[in-house]
CHARMM internal coordinates of N, CA and C (Angstrom, degrees):
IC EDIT
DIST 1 N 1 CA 1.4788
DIST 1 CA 1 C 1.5230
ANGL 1 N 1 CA 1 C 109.37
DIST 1 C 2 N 1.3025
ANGL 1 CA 1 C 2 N 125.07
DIHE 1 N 1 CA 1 C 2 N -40.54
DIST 2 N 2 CA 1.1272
ANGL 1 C 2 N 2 CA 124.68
DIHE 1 CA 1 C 2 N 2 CA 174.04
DIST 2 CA 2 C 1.4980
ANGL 2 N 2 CA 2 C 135.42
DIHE 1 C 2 N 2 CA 2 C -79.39
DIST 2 C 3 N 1.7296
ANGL 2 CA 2 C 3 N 92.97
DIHE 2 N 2 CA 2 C 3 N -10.62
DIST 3 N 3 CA 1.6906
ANGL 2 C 3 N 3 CA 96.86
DIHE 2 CA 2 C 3 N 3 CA 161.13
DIST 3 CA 3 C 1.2149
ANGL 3 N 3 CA 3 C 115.27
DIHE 2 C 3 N 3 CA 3 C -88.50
DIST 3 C 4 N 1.3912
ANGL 3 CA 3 C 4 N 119.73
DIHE 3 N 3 CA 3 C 4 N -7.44
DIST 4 N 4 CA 1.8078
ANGL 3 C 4 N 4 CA 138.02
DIHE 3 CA 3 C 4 N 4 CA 172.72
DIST 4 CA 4 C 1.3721
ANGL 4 N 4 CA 4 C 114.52
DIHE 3 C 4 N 4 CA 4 C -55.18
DIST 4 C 5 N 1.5562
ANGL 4 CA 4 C 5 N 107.78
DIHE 4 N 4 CA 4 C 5 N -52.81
DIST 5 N 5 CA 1.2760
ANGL 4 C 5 N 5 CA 139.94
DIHE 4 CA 4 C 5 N 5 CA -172.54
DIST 5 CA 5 C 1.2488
ANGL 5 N 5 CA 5 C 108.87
DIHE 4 C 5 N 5 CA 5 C -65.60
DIST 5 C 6 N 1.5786
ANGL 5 CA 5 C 6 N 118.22
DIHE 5 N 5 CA 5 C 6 N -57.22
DIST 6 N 6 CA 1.4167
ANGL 5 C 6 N 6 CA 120.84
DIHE 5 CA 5 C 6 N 6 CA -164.18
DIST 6 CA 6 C 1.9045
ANGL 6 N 6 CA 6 C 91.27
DIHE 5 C 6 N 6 CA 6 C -80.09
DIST 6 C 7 N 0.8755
ANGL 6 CA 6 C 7 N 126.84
DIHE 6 N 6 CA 6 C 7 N -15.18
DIST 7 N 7 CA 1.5287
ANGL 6 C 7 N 7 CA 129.13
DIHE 6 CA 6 C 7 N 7 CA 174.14
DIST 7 CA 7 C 1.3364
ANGL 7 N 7 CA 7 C 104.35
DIHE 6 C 7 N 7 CA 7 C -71.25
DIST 7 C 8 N 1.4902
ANGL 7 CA 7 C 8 N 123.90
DIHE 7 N 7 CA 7 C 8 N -75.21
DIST 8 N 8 CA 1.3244
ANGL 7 C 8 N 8 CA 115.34
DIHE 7 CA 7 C 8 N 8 CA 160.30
DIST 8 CA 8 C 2.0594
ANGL 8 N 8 CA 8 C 131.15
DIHE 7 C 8 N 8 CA 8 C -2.99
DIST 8 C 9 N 1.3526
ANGL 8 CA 8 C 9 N 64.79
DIHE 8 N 8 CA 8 C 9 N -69.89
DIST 9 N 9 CA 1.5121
ANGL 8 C 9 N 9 CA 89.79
DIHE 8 CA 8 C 9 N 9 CA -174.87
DIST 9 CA 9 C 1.9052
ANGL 9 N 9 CA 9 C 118.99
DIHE 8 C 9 N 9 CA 9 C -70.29
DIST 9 C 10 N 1.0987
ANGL 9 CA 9 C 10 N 104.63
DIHE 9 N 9 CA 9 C 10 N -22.60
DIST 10 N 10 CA 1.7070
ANGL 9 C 10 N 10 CA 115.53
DIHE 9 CA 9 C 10 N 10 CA 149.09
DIST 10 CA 10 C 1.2888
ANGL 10 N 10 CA 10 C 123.89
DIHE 9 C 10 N 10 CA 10 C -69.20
DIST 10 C 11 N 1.1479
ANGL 10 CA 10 C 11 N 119.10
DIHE 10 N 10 CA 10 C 11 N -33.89
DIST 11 N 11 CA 1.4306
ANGL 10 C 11 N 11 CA 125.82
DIHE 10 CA 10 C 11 N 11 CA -175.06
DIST 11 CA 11 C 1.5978
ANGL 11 N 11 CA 11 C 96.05
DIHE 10 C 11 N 11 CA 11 C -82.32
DIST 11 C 12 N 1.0909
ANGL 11 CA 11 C 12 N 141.74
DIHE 11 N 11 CA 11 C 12 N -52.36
DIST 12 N 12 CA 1.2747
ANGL 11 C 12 N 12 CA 155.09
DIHE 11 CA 11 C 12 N 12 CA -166.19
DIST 12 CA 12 C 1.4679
ANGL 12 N 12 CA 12 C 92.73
DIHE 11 C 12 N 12 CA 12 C -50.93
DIST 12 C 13 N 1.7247
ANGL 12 CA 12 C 13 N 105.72
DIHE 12 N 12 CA 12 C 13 N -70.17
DIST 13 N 13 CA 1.3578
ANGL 12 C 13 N 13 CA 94.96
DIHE 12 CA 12 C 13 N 13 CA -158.92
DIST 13 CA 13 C 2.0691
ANGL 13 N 13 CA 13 C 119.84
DIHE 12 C 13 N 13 CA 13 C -83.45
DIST 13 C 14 N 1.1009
ANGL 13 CA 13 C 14 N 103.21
DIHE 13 N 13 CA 13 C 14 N 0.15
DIST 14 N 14 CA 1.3637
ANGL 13 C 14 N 14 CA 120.55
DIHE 13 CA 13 C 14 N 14 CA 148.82
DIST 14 CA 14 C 1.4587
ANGL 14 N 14 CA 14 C 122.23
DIHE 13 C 14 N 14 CA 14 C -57.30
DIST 14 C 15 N 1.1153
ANGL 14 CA 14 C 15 N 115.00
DIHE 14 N 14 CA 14 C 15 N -54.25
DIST 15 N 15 CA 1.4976
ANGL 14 C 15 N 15 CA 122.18
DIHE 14 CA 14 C 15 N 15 CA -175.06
DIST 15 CA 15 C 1.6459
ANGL 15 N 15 CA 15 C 105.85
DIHE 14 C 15 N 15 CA 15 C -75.14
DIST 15 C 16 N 1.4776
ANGL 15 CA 15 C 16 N 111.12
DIHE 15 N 15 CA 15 C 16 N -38.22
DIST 16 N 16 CA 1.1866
ANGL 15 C 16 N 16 CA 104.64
DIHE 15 CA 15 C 16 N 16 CA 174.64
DIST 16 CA 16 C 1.3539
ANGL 16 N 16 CA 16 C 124.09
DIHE 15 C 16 N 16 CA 16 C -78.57
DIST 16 C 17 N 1.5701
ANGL 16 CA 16 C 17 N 119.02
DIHE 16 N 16 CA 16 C 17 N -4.99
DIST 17 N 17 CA 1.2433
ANGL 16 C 17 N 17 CA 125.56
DIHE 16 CA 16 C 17 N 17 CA 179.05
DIST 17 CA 17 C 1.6209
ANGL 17 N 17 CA 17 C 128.18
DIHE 16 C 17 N 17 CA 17 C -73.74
DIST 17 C 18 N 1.8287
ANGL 17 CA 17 C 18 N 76.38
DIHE 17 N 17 CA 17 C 18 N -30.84
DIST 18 N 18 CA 1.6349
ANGL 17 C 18 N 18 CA 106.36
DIHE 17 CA 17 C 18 N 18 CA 176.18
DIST 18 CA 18 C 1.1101
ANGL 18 N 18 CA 18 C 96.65
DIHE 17 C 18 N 18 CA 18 C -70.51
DIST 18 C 19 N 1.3781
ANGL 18 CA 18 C 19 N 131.93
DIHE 18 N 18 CA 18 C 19 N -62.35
DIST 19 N 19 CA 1.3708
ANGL 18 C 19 N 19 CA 118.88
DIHE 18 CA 18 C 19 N 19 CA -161.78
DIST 19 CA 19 C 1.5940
ANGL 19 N 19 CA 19 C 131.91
DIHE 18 C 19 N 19 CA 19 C -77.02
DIST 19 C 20 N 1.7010
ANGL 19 CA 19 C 20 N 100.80
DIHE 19 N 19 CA 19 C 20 N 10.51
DIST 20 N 20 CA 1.2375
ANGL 19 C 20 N 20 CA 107.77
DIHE 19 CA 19 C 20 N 20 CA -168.48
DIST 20 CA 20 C 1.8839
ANGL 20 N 20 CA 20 C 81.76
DIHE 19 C 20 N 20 CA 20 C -106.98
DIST 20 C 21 N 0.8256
ANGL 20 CA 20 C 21 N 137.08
DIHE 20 N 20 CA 20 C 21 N -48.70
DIST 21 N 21 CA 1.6971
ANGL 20 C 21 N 21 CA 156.73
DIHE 20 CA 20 C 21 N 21 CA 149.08
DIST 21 CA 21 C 1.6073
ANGL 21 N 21 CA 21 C 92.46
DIHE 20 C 21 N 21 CA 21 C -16.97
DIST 21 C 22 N 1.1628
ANGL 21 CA 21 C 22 N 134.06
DIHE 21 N 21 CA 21 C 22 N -45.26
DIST 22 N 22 CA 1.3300
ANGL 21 C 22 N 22 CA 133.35
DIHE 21 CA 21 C 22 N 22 CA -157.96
DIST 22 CA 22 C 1.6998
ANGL 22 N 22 CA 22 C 96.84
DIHE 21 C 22 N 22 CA 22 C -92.90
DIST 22 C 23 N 1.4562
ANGL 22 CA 22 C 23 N 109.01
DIHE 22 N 22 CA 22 C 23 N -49.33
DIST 23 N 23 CA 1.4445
ANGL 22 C 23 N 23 CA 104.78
DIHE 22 CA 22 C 23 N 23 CA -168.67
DIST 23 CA 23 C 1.9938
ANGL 23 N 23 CA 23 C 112.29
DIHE 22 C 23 N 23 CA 23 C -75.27
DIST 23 C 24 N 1.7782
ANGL 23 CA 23 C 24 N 96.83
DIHE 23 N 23 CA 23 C 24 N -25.92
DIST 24 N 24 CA 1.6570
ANGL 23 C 24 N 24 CA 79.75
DIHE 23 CA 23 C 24 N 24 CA 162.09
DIST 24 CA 24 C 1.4787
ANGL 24 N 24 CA 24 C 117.53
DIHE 23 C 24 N 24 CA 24 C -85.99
DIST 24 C 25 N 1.2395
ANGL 24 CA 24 C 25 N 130.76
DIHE 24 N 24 CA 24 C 25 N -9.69
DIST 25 N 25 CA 1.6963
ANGL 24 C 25 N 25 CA 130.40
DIHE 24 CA 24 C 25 N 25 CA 165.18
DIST 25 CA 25 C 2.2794
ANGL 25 N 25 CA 25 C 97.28
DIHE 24 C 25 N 25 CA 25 C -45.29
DIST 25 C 26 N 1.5086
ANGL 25 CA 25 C 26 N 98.53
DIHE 25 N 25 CA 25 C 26 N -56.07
DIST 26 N 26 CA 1.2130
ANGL 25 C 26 N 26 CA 111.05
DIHE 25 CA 25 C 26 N 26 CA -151.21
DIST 26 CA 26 C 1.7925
ANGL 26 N 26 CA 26 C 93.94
DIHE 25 C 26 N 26 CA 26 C -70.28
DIST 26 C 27 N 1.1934
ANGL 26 CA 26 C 27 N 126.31
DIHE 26 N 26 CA 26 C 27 N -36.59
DIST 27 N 27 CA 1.4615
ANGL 26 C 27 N 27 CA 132.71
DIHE 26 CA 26 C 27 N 27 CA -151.31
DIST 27 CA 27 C 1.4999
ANGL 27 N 27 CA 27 C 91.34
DIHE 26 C 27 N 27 CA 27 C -83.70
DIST 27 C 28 N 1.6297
ANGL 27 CA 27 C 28 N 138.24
DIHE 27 N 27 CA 27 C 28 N -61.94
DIST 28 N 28 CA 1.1745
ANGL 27 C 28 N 28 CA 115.99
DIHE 27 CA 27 C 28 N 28 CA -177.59
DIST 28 CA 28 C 1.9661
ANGL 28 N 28 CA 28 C 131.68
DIHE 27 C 28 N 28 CA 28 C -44.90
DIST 28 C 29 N 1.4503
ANGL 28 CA 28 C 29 N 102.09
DIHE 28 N 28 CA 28 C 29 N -36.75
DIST 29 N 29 CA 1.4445
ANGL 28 C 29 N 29 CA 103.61
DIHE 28 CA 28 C 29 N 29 CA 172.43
DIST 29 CA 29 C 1.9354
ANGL 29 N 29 CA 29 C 117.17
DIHE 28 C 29 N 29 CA 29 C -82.73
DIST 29 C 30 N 1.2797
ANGL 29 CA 29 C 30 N 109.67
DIHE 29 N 29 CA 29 C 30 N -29.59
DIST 30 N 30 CA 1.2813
ANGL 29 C 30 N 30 CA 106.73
DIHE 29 CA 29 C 30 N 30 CA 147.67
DIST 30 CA 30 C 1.6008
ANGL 30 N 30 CA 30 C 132.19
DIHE 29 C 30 N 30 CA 30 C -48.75
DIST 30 C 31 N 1.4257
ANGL 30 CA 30 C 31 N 93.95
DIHE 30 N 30 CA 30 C 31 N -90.16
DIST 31 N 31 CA 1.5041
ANGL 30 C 31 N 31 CA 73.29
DIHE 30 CA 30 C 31 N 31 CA 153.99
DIST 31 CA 31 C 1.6287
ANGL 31 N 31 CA 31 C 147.53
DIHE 30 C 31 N 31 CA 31 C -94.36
DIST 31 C 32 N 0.6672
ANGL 31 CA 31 C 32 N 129.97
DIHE 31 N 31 CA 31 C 32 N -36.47
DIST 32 N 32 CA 1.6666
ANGL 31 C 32 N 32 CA 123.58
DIHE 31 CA 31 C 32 N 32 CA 153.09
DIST 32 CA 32 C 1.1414
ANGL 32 N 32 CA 32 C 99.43
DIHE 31 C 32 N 32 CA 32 C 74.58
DIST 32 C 33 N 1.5690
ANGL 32 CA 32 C 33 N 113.89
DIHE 32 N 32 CA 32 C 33 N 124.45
DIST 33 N 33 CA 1.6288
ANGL 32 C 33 N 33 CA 126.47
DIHE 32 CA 32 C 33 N 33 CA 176.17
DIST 33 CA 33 C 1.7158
ANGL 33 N 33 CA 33 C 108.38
DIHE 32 C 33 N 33 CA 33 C -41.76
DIST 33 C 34 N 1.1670
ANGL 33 CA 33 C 34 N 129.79
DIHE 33 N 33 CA 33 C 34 N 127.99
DIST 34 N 34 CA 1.2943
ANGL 33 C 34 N 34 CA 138.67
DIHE 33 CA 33 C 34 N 34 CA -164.39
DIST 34 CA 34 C 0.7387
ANGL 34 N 34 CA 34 C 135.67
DIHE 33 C 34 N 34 CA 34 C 47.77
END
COOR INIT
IC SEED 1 N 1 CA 1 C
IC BUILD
């Protein structure tokens, strides 16, 4: 159960890595120096 968990919990912070990876891809052309 607890190698379940820590699996879980890899996947989580992978996916969230991506999606934090995705929102600075998105934030420089959003916003964009000037």
């Amino acid at each position: 159960v607890r190698e379940l968990g820590l699996e879980r919990r890899e996947t989580v912070r992978s996916l969230s890595a991506v999606g934090v990876g995705d929102l600075r891809r998105v934030a420089p052309s959003t916003r964009g120096p000037g």
